[in-house]
N, C-alpha and C positions, 0 to 999 in steps of 0.2 A: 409183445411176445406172447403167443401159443400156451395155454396151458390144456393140459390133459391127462388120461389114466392111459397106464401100459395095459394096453389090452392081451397081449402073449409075446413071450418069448421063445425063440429057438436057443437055449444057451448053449448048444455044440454046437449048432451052427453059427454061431455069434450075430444073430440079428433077430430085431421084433416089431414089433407093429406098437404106435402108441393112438388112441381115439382120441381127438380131442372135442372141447368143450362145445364146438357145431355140430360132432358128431361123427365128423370126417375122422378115415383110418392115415396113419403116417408112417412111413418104412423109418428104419432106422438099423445101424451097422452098430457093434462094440465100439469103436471107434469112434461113434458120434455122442459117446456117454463123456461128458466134463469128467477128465481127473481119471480114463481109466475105470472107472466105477461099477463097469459092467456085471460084473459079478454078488454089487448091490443091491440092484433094480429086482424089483418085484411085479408081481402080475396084481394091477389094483393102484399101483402106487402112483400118486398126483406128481407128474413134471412138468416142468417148463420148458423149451424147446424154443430154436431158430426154424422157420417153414423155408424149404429148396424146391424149388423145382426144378426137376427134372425129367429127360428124355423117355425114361420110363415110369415116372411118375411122382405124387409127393415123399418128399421124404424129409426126415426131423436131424436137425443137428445141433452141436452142443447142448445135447441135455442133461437136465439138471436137478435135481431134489430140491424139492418146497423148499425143505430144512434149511439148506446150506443158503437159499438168498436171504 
């Protein structure tokens, strides 16, 4: 599993980009936050994450805070 930093959030738009540890950028929706948690998530903050690919490109799902594995 992916680990990386939330590189920015849009939190009225409900989606953000996280970098991870290659360096690569990853989309990601509220919805792709474990538990809801969207509102948790900070810009800085180390997650872990499932890698998707898709048609318009990578994107990160079930993510998740250090803390809570």
């Amino acid at each position: 599993m992916p680990w990386g930093e939330i590189l920015r959030i849009e939190t009225d738009k409900g989606f953000g980009f996280i970098r991870d540890d290659s360096g690569m950028d990853w989309f990601f929706v509220a919805d792709d936050v474990r538990g809801g948690r969207f509102e948790n998530i900070w810009v800085g903050e180390r997650v872990g994450f499932t890698p998707e690919a898709t048609a318009r490109g990578p994107r990160a799902a079930d993510i998740h805070h250090e803390q809570l594995d």
